[in-house]
C-alpha positions as a Markdown table, in Angstrom:
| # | Residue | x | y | z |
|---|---|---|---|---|
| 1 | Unk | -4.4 | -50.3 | -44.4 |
| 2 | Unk | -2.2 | -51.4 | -47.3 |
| 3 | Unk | -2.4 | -54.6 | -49.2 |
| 4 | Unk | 1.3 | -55.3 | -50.8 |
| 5 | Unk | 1.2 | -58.5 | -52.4 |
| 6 | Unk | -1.2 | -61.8 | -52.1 |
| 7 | Unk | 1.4 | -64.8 | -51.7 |
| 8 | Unk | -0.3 | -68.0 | -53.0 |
| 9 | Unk | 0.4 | -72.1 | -52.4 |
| 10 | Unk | -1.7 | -74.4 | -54.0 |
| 11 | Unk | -3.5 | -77.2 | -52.4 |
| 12 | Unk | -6.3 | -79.0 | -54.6 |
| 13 | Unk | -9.0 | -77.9 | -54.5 |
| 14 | Unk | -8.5 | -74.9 | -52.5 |
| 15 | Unk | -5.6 | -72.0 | -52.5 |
| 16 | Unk | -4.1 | -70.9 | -49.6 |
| 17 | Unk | -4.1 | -67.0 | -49.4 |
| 18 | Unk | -1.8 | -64.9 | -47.2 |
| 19 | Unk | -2.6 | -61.5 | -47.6 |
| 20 | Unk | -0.6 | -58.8 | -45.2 |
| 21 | Unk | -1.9 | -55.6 | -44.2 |
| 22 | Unk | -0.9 | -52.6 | -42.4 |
| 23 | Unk | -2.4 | -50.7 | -40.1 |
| 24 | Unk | -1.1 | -47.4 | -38.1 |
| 25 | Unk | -0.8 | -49.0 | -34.9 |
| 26 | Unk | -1.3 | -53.4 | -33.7 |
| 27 | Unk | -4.6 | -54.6 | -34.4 |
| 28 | Unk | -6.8 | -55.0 | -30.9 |
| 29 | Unk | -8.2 | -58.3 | -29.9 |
| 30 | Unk | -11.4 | -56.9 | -29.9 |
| 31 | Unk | -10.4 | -55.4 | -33.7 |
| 32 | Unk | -9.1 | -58.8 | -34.6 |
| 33 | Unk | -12.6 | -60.3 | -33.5 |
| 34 | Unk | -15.1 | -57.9 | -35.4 |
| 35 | Unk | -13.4 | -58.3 | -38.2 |
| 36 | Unk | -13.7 | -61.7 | -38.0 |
| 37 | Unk | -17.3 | -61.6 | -37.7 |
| 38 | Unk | -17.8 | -59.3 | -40.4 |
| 39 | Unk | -15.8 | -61.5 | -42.4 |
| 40 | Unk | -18.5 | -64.2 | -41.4 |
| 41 | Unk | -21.1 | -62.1 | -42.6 |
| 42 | Unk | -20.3 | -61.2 | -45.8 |
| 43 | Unk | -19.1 | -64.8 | -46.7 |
| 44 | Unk | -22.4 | -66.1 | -45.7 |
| 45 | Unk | -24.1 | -64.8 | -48.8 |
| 46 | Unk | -21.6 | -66.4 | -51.2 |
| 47 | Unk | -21.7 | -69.9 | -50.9 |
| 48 | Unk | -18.7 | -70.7 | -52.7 |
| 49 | Unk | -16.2 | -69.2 | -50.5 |
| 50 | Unk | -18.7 | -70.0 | -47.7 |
| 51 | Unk | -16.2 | -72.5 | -45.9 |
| 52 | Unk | -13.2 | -70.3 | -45.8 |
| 53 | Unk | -11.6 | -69.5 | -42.3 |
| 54 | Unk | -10.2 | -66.0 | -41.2 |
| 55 | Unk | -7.2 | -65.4 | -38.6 |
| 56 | Unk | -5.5 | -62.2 | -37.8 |
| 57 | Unk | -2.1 | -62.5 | -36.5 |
| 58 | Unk | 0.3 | -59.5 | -36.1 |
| 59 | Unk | -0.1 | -57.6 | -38.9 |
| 60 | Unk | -1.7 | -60.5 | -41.0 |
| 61 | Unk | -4.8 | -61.8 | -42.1 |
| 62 | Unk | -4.4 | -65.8 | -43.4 |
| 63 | Unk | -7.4 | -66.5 | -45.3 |
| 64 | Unk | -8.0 | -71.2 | -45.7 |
| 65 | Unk | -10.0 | -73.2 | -47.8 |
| 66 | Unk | -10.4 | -70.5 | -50.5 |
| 67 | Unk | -11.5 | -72.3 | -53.8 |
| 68 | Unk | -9.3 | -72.3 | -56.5 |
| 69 | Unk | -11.4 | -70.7 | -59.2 |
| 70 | Unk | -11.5 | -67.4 | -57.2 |
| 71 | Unk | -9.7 | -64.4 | -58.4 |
| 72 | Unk | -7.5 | -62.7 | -56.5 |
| 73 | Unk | -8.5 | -59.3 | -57.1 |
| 74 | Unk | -12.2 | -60.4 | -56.0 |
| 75 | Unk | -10.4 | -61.7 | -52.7 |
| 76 | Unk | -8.7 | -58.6 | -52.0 |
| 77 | Unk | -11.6 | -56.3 | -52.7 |
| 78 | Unk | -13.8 | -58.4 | -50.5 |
| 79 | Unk | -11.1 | -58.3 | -47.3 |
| 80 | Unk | -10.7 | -54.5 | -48.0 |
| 81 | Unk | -14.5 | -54.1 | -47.2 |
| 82 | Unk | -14.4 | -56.6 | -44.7 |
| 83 | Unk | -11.5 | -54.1 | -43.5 |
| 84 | Unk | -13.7 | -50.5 | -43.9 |
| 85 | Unk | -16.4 | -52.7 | -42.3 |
| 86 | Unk | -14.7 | -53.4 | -39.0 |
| 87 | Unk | -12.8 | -49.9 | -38.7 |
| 88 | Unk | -16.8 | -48.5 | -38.8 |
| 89 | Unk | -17.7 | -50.8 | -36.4 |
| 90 | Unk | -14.8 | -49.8 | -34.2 |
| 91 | Unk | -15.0 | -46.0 | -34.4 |
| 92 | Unk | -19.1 | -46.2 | -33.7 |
| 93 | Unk | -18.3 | -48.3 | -30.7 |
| 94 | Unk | -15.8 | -46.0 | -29.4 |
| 95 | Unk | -18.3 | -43.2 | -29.9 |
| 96 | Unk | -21.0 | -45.1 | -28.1 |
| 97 | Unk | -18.4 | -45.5 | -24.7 |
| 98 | Unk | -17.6 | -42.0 | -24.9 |
């Protein structure tokens, strides 16, 4: 995975972050869904950024209703783990079917 660039549009009160990534081959559905939920879960405990939404598309993750007073670095460091979070949760369940 490599996070290039974090393209933002403003729309008070909330910012509108586009964040690509690349992985070494298409993401899954089933990949695109954990993450996803683990994106749900760690949101959950930060009730500022509680109401954001998540979609994967090709090689993109869109990231809504992210409030303005959120730095970006923050942001990218918390999609990163949500990221390292999902590829666990992929290789364990791969193990398990094995």
């Amino acid at each position: 995975m490599l996070i290039k660039e974090i393209s933002i549009v403003n729309t008070a009160p909330s910012i509108l972050y586009q964040v690509p990534f690349e992985l070494t081959t298409v993401p899954t559905r089933d990949w695109k869904e954990v993450l996803i939920e683990t994106w749900h879960s760690i949101i959950q405990q930060k009730e500022r950024i509680s109401n954001t939404v998540i979609w994967v598309f090709n090689n993109r993750i869109l990231i809504n209703k992210v409030p303005s007073g959120l730095v970006n670095k923050r942001l990218e460091t918390m999609i990163s783990n949500a990221i390292d979070k999902t590829n666990e949760q992929m290789k364990l369940s791969s193990q398990r079917v094995i």
